[in-house]
VMD Tcl script that builds the backbone (N, CA, C; Angstrom):
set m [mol new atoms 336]
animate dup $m
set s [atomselect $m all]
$s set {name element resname resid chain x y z} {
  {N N UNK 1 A -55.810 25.001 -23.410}
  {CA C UNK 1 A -54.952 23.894 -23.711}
  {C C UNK 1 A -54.095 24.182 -24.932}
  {N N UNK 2 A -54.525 25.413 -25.747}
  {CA C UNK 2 A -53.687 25.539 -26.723}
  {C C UNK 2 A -53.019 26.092 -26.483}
  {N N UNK 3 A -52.994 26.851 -25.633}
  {CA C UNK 3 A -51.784 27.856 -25.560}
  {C C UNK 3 A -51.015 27.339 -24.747}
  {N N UNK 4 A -51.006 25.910 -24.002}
  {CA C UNK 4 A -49.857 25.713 -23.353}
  {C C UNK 4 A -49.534 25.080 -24.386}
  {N N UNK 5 A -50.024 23.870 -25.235}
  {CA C UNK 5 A -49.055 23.482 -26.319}
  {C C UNK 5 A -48.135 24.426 -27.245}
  {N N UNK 6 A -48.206 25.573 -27.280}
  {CA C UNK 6 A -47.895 26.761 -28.064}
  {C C UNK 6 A -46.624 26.804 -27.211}
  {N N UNK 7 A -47.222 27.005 -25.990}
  {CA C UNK 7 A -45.931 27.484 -25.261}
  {C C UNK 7 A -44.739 26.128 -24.327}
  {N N UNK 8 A -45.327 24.836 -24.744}
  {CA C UNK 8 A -43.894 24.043 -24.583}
  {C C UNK 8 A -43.811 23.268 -25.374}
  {N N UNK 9 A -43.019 23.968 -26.536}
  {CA C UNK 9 A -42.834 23.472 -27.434}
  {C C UNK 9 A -41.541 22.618 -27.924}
  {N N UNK 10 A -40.677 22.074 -26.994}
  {CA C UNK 10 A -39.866 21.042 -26.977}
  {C C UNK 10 A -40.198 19.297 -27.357}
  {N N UNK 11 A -39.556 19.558 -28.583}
  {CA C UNK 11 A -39.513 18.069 -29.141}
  {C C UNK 11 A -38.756 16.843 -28.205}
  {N N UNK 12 A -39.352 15.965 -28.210}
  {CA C UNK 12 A -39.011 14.948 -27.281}
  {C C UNK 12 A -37.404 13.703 -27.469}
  {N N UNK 13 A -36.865 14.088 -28.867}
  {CA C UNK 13 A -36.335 13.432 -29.208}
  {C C UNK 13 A -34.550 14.148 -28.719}
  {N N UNK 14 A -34.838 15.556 -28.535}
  {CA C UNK 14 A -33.656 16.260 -28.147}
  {C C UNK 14 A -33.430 15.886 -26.549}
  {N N UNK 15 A -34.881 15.563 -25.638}
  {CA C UNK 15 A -34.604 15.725 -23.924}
  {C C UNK 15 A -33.958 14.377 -24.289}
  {N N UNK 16 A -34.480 13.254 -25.144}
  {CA C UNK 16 A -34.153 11.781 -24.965}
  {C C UNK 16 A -32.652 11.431 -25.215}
  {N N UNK 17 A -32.270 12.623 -26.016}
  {CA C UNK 17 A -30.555 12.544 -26.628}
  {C C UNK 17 A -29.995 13.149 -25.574}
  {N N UNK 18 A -30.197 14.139 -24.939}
  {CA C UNK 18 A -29.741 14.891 -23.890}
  {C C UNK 18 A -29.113 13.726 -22.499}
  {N N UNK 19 A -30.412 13.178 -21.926}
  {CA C UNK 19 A -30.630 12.187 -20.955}
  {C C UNK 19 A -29.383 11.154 -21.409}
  {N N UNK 20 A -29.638 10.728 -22.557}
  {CA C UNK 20 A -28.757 9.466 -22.845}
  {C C UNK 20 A -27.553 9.707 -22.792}
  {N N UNK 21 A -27.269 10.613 -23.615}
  {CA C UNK 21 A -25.320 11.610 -23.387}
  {C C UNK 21 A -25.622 11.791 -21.916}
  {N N UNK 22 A -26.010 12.458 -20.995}
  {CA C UNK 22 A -25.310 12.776 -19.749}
  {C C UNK 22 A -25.268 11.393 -18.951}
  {N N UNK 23 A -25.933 10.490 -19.482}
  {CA C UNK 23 A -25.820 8.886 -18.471}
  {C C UNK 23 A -24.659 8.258 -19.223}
  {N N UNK 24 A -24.310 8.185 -20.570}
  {CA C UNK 24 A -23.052 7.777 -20.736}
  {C C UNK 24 A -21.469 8.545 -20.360}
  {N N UNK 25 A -22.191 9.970 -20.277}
  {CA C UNK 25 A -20.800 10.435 -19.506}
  {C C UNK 25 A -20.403 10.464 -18.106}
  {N N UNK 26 A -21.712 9.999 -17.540}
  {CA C UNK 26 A -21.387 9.699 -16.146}
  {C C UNK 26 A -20.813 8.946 -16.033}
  {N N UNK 27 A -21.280 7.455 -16.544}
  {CA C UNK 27 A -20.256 6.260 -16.577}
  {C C UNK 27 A -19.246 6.359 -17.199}
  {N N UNK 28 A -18.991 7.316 -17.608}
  {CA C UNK 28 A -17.260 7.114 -18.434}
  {C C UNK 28 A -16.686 7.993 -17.014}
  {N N UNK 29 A -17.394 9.084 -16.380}
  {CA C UNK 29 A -16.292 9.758 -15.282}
  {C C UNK 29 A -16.213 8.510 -14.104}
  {N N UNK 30 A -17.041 7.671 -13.922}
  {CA C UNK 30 A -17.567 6.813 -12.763}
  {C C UNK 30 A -16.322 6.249 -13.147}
  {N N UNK 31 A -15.961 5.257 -13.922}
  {CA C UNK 31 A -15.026 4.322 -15.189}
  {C C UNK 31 A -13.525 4.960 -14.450}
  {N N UNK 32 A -13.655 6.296 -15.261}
  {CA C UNK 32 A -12.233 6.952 -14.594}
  {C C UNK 32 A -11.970 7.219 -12.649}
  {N N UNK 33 A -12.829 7.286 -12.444}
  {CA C UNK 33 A -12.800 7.774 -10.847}
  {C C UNK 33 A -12.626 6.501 -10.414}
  {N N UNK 34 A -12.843 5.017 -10.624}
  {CA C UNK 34 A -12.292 3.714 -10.120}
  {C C UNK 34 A -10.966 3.974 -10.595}
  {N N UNK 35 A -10.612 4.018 -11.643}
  {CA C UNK 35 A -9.295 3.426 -12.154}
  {C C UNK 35 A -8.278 4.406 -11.436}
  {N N UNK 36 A -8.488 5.425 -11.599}
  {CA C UNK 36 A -7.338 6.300 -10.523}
  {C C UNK 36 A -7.443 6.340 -8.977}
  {N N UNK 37 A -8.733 5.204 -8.897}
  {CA C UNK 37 A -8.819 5.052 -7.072}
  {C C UNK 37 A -7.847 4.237 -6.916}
  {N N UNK 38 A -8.154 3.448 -7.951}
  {CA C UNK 38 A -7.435 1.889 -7.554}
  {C C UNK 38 A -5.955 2.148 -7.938}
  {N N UNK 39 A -4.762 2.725 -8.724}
  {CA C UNK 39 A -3.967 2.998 -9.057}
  {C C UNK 39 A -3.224 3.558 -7.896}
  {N N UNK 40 A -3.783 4.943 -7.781}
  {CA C UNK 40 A -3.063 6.056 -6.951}
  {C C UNK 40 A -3.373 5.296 -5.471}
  {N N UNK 41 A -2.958 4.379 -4.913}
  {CA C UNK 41 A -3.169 4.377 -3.202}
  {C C UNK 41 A -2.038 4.563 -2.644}
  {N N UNK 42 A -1.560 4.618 -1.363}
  {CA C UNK 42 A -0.749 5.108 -0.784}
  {C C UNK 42 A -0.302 3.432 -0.688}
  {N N UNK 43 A -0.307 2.045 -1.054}
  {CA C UNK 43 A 0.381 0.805 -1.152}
  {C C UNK 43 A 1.032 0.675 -2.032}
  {N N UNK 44 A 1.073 1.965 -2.996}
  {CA C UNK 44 A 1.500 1.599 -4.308}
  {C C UNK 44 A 3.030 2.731 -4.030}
  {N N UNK 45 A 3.423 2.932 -2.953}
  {CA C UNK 45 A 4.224 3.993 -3.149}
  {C C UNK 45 A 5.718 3.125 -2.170}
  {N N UNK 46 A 7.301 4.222 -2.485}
  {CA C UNK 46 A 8.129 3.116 -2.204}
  {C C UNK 46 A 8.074 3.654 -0.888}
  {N N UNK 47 A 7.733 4.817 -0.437}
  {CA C UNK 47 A 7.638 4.882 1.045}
  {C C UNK 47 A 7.218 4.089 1.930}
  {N N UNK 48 A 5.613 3.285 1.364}
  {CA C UNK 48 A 5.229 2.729 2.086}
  {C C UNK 48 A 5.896 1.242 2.594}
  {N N UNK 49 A 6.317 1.090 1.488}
  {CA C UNK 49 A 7.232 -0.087 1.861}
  {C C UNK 49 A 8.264 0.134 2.428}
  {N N UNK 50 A 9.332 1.208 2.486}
  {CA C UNK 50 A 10.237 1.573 3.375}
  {C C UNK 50 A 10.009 1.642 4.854}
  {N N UNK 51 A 8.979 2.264 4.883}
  {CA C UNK 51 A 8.791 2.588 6.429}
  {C C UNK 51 A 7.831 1.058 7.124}
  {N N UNK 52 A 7.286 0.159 6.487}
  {CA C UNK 52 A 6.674 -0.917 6.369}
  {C C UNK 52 A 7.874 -1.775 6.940}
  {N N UNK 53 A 8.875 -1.760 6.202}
  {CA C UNK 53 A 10.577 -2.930 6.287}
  {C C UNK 53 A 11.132 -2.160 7.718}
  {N N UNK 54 A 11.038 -0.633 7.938}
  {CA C UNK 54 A 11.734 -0.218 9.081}
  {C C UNK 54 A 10.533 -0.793 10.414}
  {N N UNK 55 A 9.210 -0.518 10.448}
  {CA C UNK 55 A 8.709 -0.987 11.146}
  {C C UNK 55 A 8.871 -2.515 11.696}
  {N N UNK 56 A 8.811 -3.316 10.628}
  {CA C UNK 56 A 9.159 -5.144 10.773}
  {C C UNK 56 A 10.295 -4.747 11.615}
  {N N UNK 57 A 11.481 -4.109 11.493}
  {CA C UNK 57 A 12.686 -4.235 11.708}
  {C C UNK 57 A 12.673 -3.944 13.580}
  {N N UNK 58 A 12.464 -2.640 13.631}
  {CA C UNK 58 A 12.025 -2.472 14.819}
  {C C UNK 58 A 11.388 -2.813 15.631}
  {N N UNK 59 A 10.294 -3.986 15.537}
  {CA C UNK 59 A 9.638 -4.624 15.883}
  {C C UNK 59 A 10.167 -6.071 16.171}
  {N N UNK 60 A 11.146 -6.505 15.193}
  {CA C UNK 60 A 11.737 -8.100 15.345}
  {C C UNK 60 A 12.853 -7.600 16.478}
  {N N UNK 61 A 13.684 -6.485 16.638}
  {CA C UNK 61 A 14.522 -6.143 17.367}
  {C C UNK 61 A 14.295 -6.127 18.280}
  {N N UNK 62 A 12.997 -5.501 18.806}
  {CA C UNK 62 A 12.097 -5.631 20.073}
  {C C UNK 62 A 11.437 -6.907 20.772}
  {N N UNK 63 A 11.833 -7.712 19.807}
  {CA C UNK 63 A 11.091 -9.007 20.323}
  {C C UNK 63 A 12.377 -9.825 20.608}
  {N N UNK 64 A 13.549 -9.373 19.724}
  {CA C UNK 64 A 14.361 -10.346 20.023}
  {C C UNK 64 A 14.756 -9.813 21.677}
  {N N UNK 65 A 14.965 -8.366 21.929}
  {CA C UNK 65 A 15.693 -7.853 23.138}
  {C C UNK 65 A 14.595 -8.618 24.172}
  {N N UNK 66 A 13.367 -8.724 24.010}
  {CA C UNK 66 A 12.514 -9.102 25.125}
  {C C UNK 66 A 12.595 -10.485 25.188}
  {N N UNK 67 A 13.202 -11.651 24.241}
  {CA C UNK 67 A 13.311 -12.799 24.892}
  {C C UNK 67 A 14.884 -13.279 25.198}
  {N N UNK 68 A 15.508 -12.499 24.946}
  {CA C UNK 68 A 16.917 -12.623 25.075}
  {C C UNK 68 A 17.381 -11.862 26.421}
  {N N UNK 69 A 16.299 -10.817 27.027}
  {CA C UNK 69 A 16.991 -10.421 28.454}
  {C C UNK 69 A 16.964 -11.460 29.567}
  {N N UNK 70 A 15.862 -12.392 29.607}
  {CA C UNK 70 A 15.870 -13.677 30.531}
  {C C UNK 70 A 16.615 -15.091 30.310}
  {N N UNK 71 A 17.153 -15.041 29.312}
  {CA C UNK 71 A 18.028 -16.582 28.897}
  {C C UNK 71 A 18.577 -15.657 28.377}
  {N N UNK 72 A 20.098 -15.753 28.947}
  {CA C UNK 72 A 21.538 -15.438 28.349}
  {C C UNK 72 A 22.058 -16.679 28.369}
  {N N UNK 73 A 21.819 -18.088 28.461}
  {CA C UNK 73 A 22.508 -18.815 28.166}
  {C C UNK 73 A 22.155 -19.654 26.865}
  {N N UNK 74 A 23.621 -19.485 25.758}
  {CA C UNK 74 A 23.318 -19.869 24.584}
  {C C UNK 74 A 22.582 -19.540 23.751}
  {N N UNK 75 A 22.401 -18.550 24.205}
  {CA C UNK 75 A 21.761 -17.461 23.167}
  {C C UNK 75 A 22.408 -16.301 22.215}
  {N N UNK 76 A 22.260 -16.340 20.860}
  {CA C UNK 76 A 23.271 -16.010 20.159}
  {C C UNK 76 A 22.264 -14.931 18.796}
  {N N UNK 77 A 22.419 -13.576 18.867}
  {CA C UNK 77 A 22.140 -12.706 17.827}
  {C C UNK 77 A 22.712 -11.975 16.836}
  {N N UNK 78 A 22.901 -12.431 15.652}
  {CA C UNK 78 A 23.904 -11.378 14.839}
  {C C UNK 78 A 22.968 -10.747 13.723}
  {N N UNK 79 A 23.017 -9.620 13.576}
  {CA C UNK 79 A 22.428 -8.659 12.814}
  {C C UNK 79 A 23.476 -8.176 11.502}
  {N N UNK 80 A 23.570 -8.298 10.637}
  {CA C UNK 80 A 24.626 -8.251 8.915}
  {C C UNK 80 A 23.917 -7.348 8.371}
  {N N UNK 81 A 24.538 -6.066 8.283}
  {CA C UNK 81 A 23.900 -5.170 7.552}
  {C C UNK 81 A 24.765 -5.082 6.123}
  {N N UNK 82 A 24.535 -5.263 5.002}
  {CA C UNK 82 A 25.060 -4.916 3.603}
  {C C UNK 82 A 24.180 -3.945 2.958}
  {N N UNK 83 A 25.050 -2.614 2.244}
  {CA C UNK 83 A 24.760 -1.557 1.748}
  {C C UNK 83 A 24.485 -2.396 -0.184}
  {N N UNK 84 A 23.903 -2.614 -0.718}
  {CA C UNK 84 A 23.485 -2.935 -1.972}
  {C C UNK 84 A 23.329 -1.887 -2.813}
  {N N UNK 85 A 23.307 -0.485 -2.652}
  {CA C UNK 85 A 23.172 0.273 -3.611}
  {C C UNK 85 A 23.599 2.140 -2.505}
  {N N UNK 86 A 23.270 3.008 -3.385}
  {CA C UNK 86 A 23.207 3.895 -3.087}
  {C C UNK 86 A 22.209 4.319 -1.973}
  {N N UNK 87 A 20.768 4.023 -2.236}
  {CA C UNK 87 A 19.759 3.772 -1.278}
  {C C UNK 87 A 18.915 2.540 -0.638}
  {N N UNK 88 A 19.759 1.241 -0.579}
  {CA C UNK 88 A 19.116 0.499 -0.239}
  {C C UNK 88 A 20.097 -0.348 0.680}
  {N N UNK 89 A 19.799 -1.151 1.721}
  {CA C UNK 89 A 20.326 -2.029 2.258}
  {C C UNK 89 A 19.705 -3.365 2.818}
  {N N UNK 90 A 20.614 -4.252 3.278}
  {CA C UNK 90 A 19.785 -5.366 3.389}
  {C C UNK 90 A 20.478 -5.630 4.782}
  {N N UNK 91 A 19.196 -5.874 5.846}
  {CA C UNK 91 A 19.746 -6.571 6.730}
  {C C UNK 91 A 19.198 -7.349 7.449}
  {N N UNK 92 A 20.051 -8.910 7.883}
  {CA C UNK 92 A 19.895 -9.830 8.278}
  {C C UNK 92 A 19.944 -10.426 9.604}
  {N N UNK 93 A 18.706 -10.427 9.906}
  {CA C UNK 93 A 18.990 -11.247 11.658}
  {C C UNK 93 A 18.799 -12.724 11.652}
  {N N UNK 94 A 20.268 -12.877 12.128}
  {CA C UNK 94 A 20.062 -14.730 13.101}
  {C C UNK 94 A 20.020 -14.577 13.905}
  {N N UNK 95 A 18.707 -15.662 14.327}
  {CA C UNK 95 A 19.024 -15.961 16.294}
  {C C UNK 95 A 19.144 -17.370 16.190}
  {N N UNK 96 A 19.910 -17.996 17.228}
  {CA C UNK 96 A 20.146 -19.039 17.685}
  {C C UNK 96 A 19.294 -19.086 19.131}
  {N N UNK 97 A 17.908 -19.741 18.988}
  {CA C UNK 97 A 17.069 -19.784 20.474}
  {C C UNK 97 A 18.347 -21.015 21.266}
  {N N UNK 98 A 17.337 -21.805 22.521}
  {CA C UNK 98 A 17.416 -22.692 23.165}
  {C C UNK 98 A 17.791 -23.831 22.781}
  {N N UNK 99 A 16.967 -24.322 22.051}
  {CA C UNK 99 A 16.680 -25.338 20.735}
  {C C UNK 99 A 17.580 -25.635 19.783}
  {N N UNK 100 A 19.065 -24.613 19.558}
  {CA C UNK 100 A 19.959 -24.963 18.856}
  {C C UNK 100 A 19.416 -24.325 17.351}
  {N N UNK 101 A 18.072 -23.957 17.592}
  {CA C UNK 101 A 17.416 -23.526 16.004}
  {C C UNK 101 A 17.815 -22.305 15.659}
  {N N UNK 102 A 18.327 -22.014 14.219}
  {CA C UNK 102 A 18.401 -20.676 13.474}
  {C C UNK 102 A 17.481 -19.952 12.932}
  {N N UNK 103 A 17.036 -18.851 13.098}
  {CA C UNK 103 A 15.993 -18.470 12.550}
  {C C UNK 103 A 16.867 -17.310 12.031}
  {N N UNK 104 A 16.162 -17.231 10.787}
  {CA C UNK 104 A 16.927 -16.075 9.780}
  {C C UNK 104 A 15.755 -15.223 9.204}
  {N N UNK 105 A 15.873 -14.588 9.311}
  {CA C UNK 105 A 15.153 -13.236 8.605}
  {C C UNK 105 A 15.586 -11.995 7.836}
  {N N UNK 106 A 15.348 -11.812 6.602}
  {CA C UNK 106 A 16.088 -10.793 6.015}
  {C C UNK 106 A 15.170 -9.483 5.567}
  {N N UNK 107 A 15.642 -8.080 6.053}
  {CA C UNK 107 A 14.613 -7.151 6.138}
  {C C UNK 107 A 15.840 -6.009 4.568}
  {N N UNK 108 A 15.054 -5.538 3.965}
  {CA C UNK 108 A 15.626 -4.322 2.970}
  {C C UNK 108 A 14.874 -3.046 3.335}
  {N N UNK 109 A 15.874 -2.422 3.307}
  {CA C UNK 109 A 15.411 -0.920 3.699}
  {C C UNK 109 A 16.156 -0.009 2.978}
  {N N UNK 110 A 15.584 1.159 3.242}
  {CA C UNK 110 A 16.371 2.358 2.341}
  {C C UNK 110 A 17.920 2.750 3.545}
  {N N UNK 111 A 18.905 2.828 3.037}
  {CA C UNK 111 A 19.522 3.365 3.448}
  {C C UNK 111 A 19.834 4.802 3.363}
  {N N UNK 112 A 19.962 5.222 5.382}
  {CA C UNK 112 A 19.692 6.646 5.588}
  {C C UNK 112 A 21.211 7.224 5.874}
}
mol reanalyze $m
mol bondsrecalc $m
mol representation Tube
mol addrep $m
């Protein structure tokens, strides 16, 4: 028994400092590995919203062509495209349904 005390001879106060530093630096990398999860996503980028506004767009276009091929009467679509900048545009669909009602919708996109 003496000679294993001889031979592990590590004071207890260095494993206890050891342990404690590597659990606070975990939580400081843990700390950082949220904050650049949550930052860096692909919602946070202007692509996503570009191709997000072209999708809506293509999609309202598609809906308008599919209720507008069976009633052509009094049925009325104008689409207003305005260039606002170098890369951006804005454009606007009215429909005039059955109902006499306007529905307006305004989509921004990058201009290509």
């Amino acid at each position: 028994m003496a000679c294993l005390k001889s031979f592990c001879n590590v004071r207890a106060n260095s494993i206890i400092e050891s342990v404690v530093a590597i659990c606070i630096i975990s939580i400081c990398l843990y700390i950082a590995i949220l904050v650049i999860a949550s930052v860096f996503t692909p919602r946070t980028s202007a692509k996503f919203y570009t191709t997000r506004n072209n999708l809506d767009e293509f999609f309202f276009l598609s809906q308008l062509n599919d209720s507008l091929s069976g009633n052509s009467n009094g049925s009325s679509v104008s689409i207003e495209r305005e260039i606002l900048g170098t890369s951006l545009q804005k454009i606007t669909l009215t429909c005039r349904d059955s109902t006499n009602r306007d529905y307006k919708k305004i989509y921004y996109v990058g201009a290509e």
